[in-house]
N, C-alpha and C positions, 0 to 999 in steps of 0.2 A: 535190654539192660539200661536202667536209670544211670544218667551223668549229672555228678550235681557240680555244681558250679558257685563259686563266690566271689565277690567283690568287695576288697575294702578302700575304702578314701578315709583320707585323715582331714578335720574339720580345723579351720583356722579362723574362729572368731573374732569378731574383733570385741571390743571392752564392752557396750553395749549388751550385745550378743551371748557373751560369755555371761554376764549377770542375769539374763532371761535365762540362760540354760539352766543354771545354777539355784534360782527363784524355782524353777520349774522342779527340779530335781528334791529340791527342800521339802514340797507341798506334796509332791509321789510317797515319798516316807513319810510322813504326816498322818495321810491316808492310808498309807499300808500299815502305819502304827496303831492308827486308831483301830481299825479293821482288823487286826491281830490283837489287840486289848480287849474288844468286844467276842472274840470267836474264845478267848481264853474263859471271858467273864460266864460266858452260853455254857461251855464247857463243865465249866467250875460249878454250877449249878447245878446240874444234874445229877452229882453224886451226893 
């Protein structure tokens, strides 16, 4: 029998920190946007 197990910690950035996460987070959707504009556009072609 599998036992799964988890652990959560809550993060306490400090100002800094918090705008690196945030920068970071901006440029993920960015890329997931473009990356989903292009898979629509491939799509959209083919018909």
């Amino acid at each position: 029998m599998k036992r799964l197990q988890a652990f959560k910690f809550q993060l306490r950035p400090n100002g800094q920190q918090e705008r690196e996460m945030r920068r970071f987070a901006g440029a993920c959707r960015f890329v997931f946007n473009r990356a989903l504009a292009r898979q629509n556009e491939n799509h959209g072609s083919r018909e």
